[in-house]
N, C-alpha and C positions, 0 to 999 in steps of 0.2 A: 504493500500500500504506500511506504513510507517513498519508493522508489519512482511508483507509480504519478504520488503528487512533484518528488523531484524531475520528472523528464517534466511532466508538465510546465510547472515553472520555468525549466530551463529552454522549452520551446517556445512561451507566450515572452518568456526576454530575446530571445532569437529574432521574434518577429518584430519586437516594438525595438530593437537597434536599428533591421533590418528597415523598418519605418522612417524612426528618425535620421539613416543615413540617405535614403529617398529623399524626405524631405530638404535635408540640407544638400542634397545634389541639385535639385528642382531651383531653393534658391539662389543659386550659384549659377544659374543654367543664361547661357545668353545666343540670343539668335542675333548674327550681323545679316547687315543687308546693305550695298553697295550702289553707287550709280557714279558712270565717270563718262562723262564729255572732254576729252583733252583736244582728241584727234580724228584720224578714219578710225574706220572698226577694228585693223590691228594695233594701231597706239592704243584704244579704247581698251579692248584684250588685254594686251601687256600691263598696263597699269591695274587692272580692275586684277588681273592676278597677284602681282605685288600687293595689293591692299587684303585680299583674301588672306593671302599668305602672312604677313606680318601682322595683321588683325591676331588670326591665330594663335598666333606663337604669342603674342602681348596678354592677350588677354589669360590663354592659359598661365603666362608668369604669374599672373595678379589673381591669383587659386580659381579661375571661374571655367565653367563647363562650357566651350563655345561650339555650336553651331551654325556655322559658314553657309547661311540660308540662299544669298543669292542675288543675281540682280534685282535692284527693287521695281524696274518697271515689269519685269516678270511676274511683279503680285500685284501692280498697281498703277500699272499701264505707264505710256511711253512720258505723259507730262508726269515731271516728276519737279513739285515748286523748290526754289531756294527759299522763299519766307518760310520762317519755321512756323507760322500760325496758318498760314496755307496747309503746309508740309501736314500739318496735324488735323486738320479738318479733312484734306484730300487723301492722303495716304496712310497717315501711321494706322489707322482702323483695320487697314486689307494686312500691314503688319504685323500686328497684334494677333488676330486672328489666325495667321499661321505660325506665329511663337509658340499663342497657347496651344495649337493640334502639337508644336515639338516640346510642350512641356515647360516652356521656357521663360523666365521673370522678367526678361531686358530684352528689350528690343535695340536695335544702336545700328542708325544708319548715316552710311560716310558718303559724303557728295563730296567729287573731286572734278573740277572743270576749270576750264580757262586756258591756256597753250602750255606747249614744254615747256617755253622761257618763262614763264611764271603763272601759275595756277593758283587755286585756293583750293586748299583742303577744309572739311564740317565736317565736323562727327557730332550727332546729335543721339541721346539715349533716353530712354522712359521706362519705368517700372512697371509690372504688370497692372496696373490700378492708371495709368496715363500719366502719373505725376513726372516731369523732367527730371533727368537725373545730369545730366551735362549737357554743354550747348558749349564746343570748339572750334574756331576758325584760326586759320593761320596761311600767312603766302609760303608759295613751294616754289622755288628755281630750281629743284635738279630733283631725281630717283633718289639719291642721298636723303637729302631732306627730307623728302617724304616718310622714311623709315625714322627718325627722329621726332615727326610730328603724331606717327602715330602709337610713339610711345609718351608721348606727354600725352596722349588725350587716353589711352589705357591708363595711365597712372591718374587721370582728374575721376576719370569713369570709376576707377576704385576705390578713392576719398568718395566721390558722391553717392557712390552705393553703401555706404559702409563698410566696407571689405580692407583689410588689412592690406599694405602695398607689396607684401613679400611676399613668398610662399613658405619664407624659411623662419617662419613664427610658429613656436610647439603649441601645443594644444592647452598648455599650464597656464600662455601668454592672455594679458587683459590688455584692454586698447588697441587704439588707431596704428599706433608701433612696431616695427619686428625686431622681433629678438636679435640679440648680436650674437655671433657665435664665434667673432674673432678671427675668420677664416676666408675667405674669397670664393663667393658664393655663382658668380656667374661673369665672365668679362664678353663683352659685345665689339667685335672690331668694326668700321665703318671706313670704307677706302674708294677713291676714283677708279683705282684701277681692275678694272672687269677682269676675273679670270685669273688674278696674281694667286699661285701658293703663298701658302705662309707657313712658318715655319716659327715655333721656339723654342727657344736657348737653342737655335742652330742646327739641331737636331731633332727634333718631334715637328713630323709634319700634320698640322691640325685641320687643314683645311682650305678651300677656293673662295674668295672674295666672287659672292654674288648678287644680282642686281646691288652691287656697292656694299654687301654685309657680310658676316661671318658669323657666329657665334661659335665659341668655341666650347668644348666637349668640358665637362666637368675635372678639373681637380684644384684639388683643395691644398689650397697655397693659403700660409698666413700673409696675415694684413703688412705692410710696409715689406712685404717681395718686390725683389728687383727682377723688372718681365723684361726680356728679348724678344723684338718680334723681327724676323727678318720674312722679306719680302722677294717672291721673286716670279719673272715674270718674260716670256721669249721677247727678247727685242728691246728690252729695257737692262738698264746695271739694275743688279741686285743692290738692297739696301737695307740696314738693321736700325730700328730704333729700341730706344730702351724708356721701360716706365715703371714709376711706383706703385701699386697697387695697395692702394690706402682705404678704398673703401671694399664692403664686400660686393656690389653691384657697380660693375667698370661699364664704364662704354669711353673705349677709344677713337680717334679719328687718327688712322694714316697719313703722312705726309703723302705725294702723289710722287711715282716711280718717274725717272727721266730717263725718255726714250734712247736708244743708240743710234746715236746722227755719223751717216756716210758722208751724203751729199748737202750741201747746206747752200743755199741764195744768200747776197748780202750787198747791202744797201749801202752807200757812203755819203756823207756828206764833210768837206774838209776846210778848217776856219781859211781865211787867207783864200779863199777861193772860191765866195760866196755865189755867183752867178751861176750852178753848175749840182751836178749830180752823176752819182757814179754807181755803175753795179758789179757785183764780181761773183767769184764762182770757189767754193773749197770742195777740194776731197780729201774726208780723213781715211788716210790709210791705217792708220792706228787710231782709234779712235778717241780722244781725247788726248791722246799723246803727240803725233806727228800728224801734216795735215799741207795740203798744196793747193796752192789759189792762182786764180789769174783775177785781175781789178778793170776796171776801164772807169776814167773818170775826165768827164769831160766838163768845160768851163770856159767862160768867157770876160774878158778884161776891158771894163772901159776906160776910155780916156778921161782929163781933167776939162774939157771942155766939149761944146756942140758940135765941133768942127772934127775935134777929134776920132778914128777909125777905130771901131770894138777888132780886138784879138780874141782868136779863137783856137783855145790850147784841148789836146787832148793827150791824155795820160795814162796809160797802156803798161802795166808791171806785172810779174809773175812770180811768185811768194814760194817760200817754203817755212814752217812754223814747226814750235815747239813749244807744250804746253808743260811751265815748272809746278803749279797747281793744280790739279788735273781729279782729284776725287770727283767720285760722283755724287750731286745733291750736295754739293755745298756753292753757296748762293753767289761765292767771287773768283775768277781764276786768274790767272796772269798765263800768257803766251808772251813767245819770242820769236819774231821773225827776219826773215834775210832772203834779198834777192832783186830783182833787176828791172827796170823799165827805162821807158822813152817818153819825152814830152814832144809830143810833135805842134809848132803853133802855126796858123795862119793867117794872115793879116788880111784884112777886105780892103786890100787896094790892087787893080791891075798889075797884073806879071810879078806877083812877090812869089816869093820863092818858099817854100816848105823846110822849115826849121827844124831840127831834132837834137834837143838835146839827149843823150843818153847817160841813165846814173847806175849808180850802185845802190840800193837798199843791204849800207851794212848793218843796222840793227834796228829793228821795229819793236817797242815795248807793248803791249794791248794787255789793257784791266778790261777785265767782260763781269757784267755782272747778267744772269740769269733769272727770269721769271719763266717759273713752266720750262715749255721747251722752245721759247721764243729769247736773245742774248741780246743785249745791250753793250760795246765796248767802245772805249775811248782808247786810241793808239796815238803813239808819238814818236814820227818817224822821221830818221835821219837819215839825208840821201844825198852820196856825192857824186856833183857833176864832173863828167869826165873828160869834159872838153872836146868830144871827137865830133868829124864833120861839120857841115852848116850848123853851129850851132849858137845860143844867145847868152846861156849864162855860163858858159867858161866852166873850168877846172875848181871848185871850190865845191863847199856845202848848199844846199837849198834851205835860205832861214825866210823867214815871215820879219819883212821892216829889218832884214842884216843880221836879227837878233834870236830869234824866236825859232827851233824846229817847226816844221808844220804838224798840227795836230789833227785827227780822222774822228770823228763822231760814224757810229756805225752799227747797223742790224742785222743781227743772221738767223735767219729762218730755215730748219730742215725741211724737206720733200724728198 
């Protein structure tokens, strides 16, 4: 008998955990629902997957049961309003009503519209009774972003739901708060470069940077770890940064990888020789190391007076270079160069004769400084005339005013 009333018991507690772990599944339960105007229907696609997709994974961080219900004009036709008091009269009803068939307390639907270059993101959410639980907007310029907007608005979703912001709060724990546990709980990488491995401490490959994200796999590293993350990627230098991991929810952003440049365009413009503009041509045979150009810079001289005839110089050299700074990702370099041209000038007056002075480039100084993979450099080059043939400026140096080397203002651009 005495057995009899024990299974009893121990089945009617079976059932009523069984109950109230339902229960608290039910309240935790959230159906997303989407709608995205960016572009045609494959930008539309693509996006409206990233939002799926990071919706997901956010919301399950913030301990809730999500189901990824679907396009909302799929429940509630193609006009789908941005006024959220529209929004709530015309749509959220046909919302709710397939929440509650999936069970579900929250409703929360993301409109994302306006072009690539700059969008707005809404996430708007309600509880099963229609009361607002969040109302988020924010501008988006890149797929990056986007995965950051829609972790601030899962994190507001979970202060306005009541829901604790971690997942790594014990069951002992009271309040809004999660427990510390002292340990590093989750790191989030965030990177431009599509499709880079990544790698750390050099050794442990974690994972492919996609649409711009990563998350890496679980281990439990104490707080104040020093992280390596190296970076790598075909067609780019490898590169490693290093970070403190001070809180236990990371999210990092990567610096962006710089590409491996062959061929490079490059623009000149040079003081002392203001009327004029010049283009040239590098090939790195080593790439960042050794590297060969040809320039052409052409310019025109006027006279001191009305009367006076414009001179017309062109400037035709051919380089060879060597770079004594040379890392990759770091923002200043210094090159050295040396080697040879000809100024040919013309005069606009009847039967003048075609001038060529030819120099020496014995040594070229160039500070480049680097944004992206587009170079900024100032050179200062010294070039002696050599005197030979038809020529105008004689055997000496080529200075700006007798005094001054000439200096090169200058852009180089890969293709």
């Amino acid at each position: 008998m005495r057995m009899q009333k024990a299974a009893c018991l121990l089945f009617f507690s079976l059932l009523w955990l069984t109950s109230l772990a339902a229960q608290e599944a039910q309240s935790n339960a959230v159906s997303i629902y989407w709608h995205v105007s960016i572009g045609d229907a494959a930008e539309n696609a693509r996006y409206a997957d990233i939002i799926a997709r990071t919706s997901l994974i956010e919301f399950q961080q913030k301990g809730f049961v999500v189901t990824p219900a679907g396009k909302i004009e799929s429940f509630a036709g193609s006009d789908v309003p941005d006024d959220v008091s529209e929004f709530e009269k015309k749509t959220l009803p046909r919302l709710q009503e397939n929440a509650a068939g999936a069970k579900s307390s929250f409703v929360v639907a993301i409109l994302y519209h306006g072009d690539a270059a700059l969008a707005t993101v809404t996430v708007y959410a309600w509880n099963r009774n229609g009361k607002m639980v969040l109302s988020y907007q924010d501008r988006v310029r890149s797929g990056l972003e986007l995965y950051t907007r829609m972790t601030k608005s899962a994190e507001q979703f979970a202060s306005g739901a009541g829901k604790v912001e971690s997942t790594a709060q014990t069951a002992g724990t009271t309040g809004d708060e999660p427990q510390k546990r002292g340990f590093v709980q989750q790191v989030v990488l965030y990177s431009w470069d599509e499709g880079a491995e990544i790698y750390v401490n050099k050794v442990i490959r974690v994972g492919v940077i996609i649409d711009g994200k990563l998350t890496l796999p679980y281990m439990p590293m104490p707080l104040q770890t020093r992280f390596v993350v190296e970076k790598r990627k075909n067609g780019y230098y490898s590169d490693t940064e290093e970070f403190i991991l001070d809180e236990e929810w990371m999210e990092l952003r990567l610096s962006p990888l710089e590409k491996i440049t062959t061929h490079e365009s490059v623009f000149l413009y040079s003081l002392g020789q203001f009327a004029g503009f010049g283009l040239g041509y590098n090939y790195n045979i080593m790439p960042k190391r050794i590297f060969l150009g040809a320039e052409n810079y052409f310019y025109i001289q006027f006279g001191d007076s009305d009367q006076s005839n414009p001179v017309f110089h062109d400037d035709i050299r051919i380089l060879a270079g060597y770079y004594l700074l040379n890392e990759p990702d770091i923002p200043i370099r210094v090159n050295l160069t040396t080697g040879a041209g000809v100024v040919l000038t013309f005069l606009s007056i009847p039967n003048a004769p075609i001038y060529t002075d030819f120099y020496f480039n014995l040594v070229n100084v160039s500070l480049e400084f680097r944004a992206w993979n587009t170079i900024v450099f100032l050179r200062e080059e010294f070039k002696l005339g050599l005197g030979l043939g038809d020529n105008l400026l004689g055997m000496k140096f080529f200075m700006l005013g007798g005094r001054v080397p000439p200096v090169t203002f200058g852009l180089k651009m890969p293709f």
